[in-house]
N, C-alpha and C positions, 0 to 999 in steps of 0.2 A: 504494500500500500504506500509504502513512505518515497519508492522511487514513482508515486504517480503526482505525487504532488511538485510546486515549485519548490526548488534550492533554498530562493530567496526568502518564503514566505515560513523556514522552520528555522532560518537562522536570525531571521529580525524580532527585536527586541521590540521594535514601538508602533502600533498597529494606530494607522490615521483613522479617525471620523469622518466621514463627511458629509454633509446634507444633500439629501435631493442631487446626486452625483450622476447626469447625462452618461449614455452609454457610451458617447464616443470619448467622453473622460477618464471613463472605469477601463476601457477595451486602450486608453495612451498608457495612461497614468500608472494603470496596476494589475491587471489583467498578462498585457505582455512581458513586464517588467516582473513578472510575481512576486510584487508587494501586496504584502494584506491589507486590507482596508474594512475598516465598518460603514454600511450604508444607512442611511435612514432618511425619513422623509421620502424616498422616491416611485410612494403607493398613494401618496397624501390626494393626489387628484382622483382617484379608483372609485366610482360608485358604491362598491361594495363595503371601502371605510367605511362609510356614513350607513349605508342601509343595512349594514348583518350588525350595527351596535343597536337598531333599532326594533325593542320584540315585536312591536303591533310589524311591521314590515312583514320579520320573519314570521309571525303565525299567520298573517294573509298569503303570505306564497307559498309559505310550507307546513302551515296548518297543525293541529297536535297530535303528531306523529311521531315513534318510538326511528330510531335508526338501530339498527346494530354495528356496533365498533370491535373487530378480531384484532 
């Protein structure tokens, strides 16, 4: 497993943050480079943020119903 990973990304010490980070950012910046980086923010616009926080939503479109989770 440890030769699928980047070089880079198990000998670095300082992992960046960054907000709402463009793909063609992530694909210069750290992706190629394999530098780790944390993402956040870059779901912020996703309908789904807003509507799976919201239950009236979720029980008008999925109603009360059992899932099974294996």
């Amino acid at each position: 497993v440890l030769q699928l990973l980047p070089v880079k990304s198990l000998a670095s010490k300082l992992v960046v943050k960054r907000s709402a980070l463009s793909l063609e950012k992530f694909l210069k910046d750290h992706y190629l480079s394999g530098t780790p980086v944390i993402i956040s923010d870059c779901m912020a616009h996703w309908p789904a943020k807003k509507n799976w926080n919201n239950i009236d939503y979720l029980l008008r479109v999925a109603g009360d119903r059992t899932v099974p989770v294996e």
